[in-house]
C-alpha distance (Angstrom), angle and dihedral (degrees) to the residues before:
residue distance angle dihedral
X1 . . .
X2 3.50 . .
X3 3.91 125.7 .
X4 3.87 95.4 179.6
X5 3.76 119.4 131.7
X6 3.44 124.0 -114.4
X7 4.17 120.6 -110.1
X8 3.17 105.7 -123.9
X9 4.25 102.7 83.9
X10 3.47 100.0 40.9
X11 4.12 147.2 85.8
X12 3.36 124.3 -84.8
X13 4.24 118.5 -105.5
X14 4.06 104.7 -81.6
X15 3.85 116.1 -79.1
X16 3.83 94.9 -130.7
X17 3.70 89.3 167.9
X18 4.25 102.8 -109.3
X19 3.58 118.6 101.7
X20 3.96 110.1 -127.6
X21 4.26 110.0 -141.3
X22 3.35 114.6 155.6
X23 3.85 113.1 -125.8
X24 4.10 126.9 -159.4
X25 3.88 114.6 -160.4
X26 4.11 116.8 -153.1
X27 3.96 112.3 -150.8
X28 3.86 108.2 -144.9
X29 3.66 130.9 -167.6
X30 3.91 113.2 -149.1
X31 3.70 142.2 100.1
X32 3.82 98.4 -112.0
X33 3.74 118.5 46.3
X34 3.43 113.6 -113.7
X35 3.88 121.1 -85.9
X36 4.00 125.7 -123.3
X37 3.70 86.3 -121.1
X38 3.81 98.1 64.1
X39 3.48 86.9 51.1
X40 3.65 104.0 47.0
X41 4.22 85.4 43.6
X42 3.72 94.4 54.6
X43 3.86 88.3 51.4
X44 3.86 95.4 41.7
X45 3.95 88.2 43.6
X46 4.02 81.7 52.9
X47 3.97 95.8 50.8
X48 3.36 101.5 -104.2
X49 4.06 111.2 147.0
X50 3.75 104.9 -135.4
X51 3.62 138.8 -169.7
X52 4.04 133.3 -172.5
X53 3.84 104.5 -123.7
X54 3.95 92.8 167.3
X55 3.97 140.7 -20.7
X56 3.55 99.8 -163.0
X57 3.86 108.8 138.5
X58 4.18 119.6 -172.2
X59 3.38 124.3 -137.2
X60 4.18 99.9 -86.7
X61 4.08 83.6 58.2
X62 3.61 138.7 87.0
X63 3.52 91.5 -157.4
X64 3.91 143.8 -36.0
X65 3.41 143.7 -164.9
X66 3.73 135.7 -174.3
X67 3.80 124.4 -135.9
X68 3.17 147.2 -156.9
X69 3.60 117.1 -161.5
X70 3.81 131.7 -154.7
X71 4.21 106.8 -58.2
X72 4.67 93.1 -29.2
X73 3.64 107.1 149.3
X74 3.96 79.2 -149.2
X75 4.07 128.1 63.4
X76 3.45 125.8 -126.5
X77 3.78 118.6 -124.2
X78 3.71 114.6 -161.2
X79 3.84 123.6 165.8
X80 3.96 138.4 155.2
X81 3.58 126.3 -125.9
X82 3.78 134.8 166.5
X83 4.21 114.5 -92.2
X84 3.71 109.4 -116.7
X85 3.72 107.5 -121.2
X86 3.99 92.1 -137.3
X87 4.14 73.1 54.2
X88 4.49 108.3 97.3
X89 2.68 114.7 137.6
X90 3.95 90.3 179.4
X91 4.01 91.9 72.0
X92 3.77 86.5 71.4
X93 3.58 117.0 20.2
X94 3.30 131.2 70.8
X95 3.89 120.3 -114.1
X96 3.67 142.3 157.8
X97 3.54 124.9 -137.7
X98 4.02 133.5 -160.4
X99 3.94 87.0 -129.3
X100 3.79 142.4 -35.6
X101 3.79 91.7 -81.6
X102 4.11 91.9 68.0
X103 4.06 88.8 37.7
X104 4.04 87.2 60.9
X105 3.81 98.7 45.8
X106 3.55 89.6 55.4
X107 4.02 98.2 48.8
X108 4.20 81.0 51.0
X109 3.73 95.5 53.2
X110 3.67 115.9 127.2
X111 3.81 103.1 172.6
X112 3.89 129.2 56.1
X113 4.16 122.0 -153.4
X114 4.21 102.0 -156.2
X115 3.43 117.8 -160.2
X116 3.76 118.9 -163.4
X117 3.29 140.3 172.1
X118 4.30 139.8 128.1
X119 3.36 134.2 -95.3
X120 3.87 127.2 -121.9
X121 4.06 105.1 -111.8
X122 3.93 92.9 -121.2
X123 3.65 145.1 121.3
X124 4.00 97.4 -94.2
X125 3.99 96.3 72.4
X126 3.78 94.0 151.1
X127 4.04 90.2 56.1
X128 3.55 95.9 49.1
X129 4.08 87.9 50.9
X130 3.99 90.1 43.8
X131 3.97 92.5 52.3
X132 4.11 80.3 53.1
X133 3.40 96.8 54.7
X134 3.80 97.1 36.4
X135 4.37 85.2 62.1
X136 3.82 86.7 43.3
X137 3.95 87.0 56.4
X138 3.27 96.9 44.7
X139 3.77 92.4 47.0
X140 3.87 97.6 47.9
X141 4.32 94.0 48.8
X142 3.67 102.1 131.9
X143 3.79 88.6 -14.1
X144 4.06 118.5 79.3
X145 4.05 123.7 21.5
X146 4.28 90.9 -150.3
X147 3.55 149.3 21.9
X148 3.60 132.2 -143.2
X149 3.72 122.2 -157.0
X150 3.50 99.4 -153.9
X151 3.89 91.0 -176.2
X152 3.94 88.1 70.0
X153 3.86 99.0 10.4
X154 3.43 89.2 -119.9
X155 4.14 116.1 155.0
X156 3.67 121.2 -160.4
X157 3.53 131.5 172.9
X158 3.67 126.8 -115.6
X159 3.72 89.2 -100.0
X160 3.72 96.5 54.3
X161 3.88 87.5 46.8
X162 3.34 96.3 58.0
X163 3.97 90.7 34.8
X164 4.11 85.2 64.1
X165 3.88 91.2 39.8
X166 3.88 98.6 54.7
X167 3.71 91.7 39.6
X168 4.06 108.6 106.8
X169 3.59 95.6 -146.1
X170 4.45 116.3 65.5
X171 4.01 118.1 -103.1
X172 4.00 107.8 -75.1
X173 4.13 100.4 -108.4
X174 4.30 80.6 -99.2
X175 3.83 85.7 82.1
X176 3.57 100.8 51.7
X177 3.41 114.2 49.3
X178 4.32 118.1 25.8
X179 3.80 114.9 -149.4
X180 4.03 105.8 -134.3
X181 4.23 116.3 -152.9
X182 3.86 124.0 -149.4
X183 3.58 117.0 -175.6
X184 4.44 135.1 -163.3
X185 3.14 102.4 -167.7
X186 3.77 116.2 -52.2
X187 3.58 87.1 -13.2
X188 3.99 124.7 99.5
X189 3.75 140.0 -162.4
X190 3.55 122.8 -160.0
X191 3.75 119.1 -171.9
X192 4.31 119.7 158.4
X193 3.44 122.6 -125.3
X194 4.13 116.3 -151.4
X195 4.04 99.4 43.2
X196 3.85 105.9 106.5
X197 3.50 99.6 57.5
X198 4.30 80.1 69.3
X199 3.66 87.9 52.1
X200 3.74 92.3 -112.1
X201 3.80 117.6 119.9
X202 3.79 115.0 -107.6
X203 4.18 117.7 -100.7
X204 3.36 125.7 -106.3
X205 4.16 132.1 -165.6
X206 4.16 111.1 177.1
X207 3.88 117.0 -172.5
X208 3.80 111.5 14.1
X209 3.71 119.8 163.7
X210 3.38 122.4 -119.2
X211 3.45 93.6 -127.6
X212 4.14 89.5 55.8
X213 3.97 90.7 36.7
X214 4.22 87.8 112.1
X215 3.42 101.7 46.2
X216 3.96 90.2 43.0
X217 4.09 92.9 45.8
X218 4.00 88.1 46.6
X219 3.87 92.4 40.8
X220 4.33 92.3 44.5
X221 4.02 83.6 56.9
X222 3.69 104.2 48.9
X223 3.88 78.7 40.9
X224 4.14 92.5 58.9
X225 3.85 91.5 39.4
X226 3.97 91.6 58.8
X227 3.73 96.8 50.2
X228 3.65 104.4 37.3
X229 3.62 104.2 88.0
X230 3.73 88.4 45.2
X231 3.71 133.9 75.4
X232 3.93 122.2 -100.7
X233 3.35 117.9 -149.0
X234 4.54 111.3 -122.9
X235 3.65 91.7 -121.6
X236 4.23 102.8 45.3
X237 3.41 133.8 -97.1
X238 3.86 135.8 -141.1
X239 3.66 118.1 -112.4
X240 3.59 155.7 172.9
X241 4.10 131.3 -145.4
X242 3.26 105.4 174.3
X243 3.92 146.6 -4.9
X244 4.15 104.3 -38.1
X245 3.50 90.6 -12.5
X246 3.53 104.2 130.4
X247 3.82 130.7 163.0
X248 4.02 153.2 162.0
X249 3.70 125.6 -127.3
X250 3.72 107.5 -154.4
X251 3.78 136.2 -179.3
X252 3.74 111.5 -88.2
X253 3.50 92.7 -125.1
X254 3.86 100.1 58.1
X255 3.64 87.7 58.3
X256 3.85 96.0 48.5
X257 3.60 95.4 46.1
X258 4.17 91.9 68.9
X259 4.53 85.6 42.2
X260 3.64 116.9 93.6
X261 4.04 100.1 -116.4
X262 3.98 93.3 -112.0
X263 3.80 94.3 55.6
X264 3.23 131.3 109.2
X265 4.06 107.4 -72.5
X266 3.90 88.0 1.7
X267 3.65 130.0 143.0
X268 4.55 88.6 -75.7
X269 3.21 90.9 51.5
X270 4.37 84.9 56.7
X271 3.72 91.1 63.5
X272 3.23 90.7 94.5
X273 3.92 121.1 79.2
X274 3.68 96.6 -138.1
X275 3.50 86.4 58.0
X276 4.16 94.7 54.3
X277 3.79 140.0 62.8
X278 4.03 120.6 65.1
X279 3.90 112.7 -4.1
X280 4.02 143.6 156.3
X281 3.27 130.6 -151.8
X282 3.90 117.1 -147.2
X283 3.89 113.9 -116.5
X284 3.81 144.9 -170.1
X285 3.97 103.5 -119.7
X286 3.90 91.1 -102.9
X287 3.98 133.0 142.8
X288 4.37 91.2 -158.0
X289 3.79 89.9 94.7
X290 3.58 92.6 -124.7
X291 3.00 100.6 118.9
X292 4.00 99.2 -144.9
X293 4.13 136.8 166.3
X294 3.63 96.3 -152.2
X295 3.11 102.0 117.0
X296 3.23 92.1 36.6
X297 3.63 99.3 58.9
X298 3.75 88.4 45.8
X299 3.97 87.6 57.3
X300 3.29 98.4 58.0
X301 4.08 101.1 48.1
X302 4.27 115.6 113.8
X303 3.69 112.0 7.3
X304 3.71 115.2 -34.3
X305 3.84 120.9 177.0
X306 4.26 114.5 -107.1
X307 3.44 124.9 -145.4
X308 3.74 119.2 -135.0
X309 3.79 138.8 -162.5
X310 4.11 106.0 -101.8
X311 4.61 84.6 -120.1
X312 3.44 81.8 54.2
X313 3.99 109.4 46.6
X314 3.92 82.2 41.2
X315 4.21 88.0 53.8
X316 3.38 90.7 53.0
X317 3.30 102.1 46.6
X318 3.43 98.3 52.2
X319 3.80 88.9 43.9
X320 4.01 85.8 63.5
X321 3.77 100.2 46.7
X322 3.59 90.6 51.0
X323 3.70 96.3 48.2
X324 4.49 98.5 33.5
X325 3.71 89.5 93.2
X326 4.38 90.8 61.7
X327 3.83 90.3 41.1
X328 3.73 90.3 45.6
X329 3.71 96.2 45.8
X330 3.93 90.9 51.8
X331 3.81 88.9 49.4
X332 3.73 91.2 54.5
X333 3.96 92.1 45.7
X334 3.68 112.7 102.3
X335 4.38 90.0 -151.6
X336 3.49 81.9 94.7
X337 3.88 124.5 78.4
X338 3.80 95.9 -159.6
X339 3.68 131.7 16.8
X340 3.91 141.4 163.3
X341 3.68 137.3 177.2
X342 3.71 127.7 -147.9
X343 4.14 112.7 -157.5
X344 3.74 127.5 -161.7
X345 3.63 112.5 -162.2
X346 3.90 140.8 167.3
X347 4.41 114.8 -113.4
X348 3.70 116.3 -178.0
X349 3.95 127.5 -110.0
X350 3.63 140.9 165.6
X351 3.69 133.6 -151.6
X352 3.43 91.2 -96.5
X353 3.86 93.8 67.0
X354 4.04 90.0 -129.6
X355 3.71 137.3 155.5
X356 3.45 112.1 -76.4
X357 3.68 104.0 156.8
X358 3.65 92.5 119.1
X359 3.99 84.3 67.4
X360 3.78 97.8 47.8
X361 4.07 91.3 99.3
X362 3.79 93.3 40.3
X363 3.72 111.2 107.7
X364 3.74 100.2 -160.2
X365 4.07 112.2 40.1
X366 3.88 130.8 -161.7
X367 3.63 142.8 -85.3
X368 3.67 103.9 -76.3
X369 4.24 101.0 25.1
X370 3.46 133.3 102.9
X371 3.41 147.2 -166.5
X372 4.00 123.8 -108.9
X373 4.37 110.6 -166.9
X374 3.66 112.0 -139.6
X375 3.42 143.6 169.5
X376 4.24 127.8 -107.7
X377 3.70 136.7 161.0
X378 3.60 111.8 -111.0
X379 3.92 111.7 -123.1
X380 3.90 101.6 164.8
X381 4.07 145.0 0.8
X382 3.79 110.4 -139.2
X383 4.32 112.6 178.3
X384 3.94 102.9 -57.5
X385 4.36 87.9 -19.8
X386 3.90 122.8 109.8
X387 3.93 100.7 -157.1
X388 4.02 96.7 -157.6
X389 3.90 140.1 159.7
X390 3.63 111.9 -115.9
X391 4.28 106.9 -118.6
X392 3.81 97.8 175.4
X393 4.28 122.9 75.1
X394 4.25 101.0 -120.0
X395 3.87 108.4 -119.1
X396 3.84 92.3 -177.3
X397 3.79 105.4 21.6
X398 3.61 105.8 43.0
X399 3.41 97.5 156.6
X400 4.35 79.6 81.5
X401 3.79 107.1 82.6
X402 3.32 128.9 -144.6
X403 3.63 113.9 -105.2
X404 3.56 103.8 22.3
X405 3.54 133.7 121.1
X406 4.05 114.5 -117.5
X407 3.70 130.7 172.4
X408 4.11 114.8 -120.4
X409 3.54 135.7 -180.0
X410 3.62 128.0 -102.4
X411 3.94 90.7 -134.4
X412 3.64 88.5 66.5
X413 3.44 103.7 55.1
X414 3.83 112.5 122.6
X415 4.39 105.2 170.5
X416 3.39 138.8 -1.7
X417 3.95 137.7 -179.3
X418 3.30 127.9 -152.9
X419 3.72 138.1 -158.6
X420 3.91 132.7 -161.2
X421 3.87 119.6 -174.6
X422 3.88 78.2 -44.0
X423 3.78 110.8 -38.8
X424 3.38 107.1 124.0
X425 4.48 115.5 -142.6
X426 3.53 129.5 -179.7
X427 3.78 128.1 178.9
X428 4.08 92.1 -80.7
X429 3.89 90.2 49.1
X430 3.58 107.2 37.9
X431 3.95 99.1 84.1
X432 3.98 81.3 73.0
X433 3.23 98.0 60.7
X434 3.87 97.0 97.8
X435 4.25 96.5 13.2
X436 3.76 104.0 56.5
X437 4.21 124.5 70.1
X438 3.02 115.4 166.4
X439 4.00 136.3 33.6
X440 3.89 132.8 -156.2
X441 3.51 134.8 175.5
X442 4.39 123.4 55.2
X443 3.44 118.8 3.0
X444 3.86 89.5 -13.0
């Protein structure tokens, strides 16, 4: 489902005068900064095609040099600088490390490699940020311990970088953009951080509950994944995500004009740039001018369904095939004390709401059927057969009845979580499961 308008009618994304490239920061450990020849030999060596467009370095850097590389409609700015020392990142953000060893190196960097370049204003955002990444990973072999995305603020180790660069499918939209709460009270904001430079607006939620903050933090991601590969119109747009999930995205500024300027979100809280340039404000789909999420909020409580962009279903999807065979070898392991796996995965239906159980092992379906995604507890893994209990109420294929065991194929798996004597993995995280020790940053 996907009720977004097309591109071709409609204004272009505000001109708010800042240009939007999205820069990656390598932390390196060693006495010397690092020369522009290492890093133009460990791209060469990696068969990139470059060419010198510039080496003119300002005063702040130790050197710089713009690049073209092979046929990018967009250069590639890399530089070194010296790391501030009021600059660590690792005091606030989150990270995972391969062991204390790498952890150390980075909190005794003294140089920073930046990498920066723009992305192409398309529907394949997730490419464009994997090519990034895969130049950053080249670039920091046996050179930097870390990387900070200083578009999001994100900070991941070397061995998450090169976990995301090796990986055949592009970064799920989680590892692009990071969604940053403030809170008065029992009141919370949520605004992302990483957005623009994908010439989408950045996301806004104003007002949530305490008591709904979960369901409105899960509900505000599933909401950026579905409309990032897909253009937003400058003034808003009404929407829907998922099964009576409905919504507004309006302006920023509409909604601030009718906030006292010390609330929460309010004009103060604008002061600072971060907080500025082109942002919307998610809406319930009403004309009173308040401006509210109720019904928003009371849409996404329990288990509703979430729409996502076609690129993205198919990412994900792939992203869980490819990875099933770690999740179910953990599953079978007996290290762990308790485990249980959540599956997502695609049963047909047709319009007419009939039977189709006899189709629920068939891997290619007829003219006319579909597939709905839902979610079941694994119990057993017979041949190429996921015997699981369905968790989810069918909307489509209600002939499937809650509780019940059914036998699916492994082709149509789609998601799964899993959950080790209360880790929690999912497709993204489950490479780390036997490569990362030690964790620093919140609630690490």
């Amino acid at each position: 489902m996907n009720n977004l308008p097309d591109d071709d009618d409609d204004t272009p994304p505000p001109d708010d005068d800042e240009e939007h490239p999205s820069t990656l920061g390598l932390l390196c450990e060693s006495p010397e900064p690092p020369q522009p020849f290492e890093v133009m030999q460990r791209l060469e060596d990696a068969g990139y095609k470059l060419e010198i467009l510039n080496e003119d370095a300002w005063e702040d850097a130790v050197w710089a040099r713009v690049l073209k590389v092979d046929e990018s409609p967009h250069a590639l700015m890399i530089w070194c600088q010296r790391r501030s020392d009021d600059f660590r990142p690792w005091e606030w953000a989150p990270a995972r490390w391969r062991d204390q060893e790498e952890f150390e190196l980075t909190r005794k960097s003294r140089w920073m490699v930046m990498l920066q370049t723009f992305y192409e204003p398309d529907e394949e955002p997730n490419d464009h940020f994997h090519a990034h990444i895969k130049l950053a990973d080249v670039v920091a072999e046996g050179l930097a311990t870390a990387c900070m995305d200083t578009n999001s603020m994100l900070l991941r180790s070397k061995t998450s970088l090169h976990e995301l660069a090796e990986c055949k499918v592009a970064p799920a939209p989680e590892e692009m953009y990071q969604i940053h709460a403030i809170s008065d009270g029992d009141m919370y904001w949520l605004h992302t951080h990483g957005l623009r430079r994908f010439e989408v607006p950045e996301l806004e939620l104003i007002g949530v509950p305490r008591e709904h903050l979960e369901d409105a933090y899960t509900a505000f991601q599933w909401l950026v994944a579905y409309v990032l590969p897909v253009f937003i119109p400058t003034g808003g747009i009404d929407l829907s995500f998922g099964a009576d999930v409905a919504i507004r995205l309006v302006p920023f500024e509409r909604v601030i004009e009718r906030r006292p300027a010390d609330s929460l979100a309010g004009s103060r809280d604008r002061e600072a740039p971060e907080h500025r340039g082109w942002r919307l404000v998610v809406c319930d789909q009403r004309d009173d001018g308040r401006y509210s999420i109720e019904q928003f909020l009371r849409s996404v409580q329990g288990d509703p369904i979430f729409w996502l962009s076609d690129e993205e279903s198919d990412r994900r999807a792939h992203l869980a095939r490819g990875r099933f065979g770690l999740a179910a070898a953990a599953w079978y392991s007996t290290q762990f004390n308790q485990r249980r796996m959540g599956i997502k995965a695609g049963v047909p239906y047709n319009d007419a709401r009939e039977d189709l159980s006899d189709l629920i092992g068939s891997e290619k379906l007829p003219k006319g059927v579909s597939r709905e995604h839902m979610w079941f507890e694994l119990q057993a893994i017979e041949s190429k057969l996921l015997v699981a209990k369905l968790e989810s109420e069918p909307v489509f294929a209600t002939y499937m009845k809650r509780g019940e065991v059914y036998h699916l194929p492994l082709s149509q798996l789609s998601e799964f979580n899993l959950i080790l004597d209360g880790q929690y993995y999912n497709p993204t995280t489950i490479s780390e499961l036997d490569t990362v020790t030690l964790r620093t940053g919140r609630n690490s």
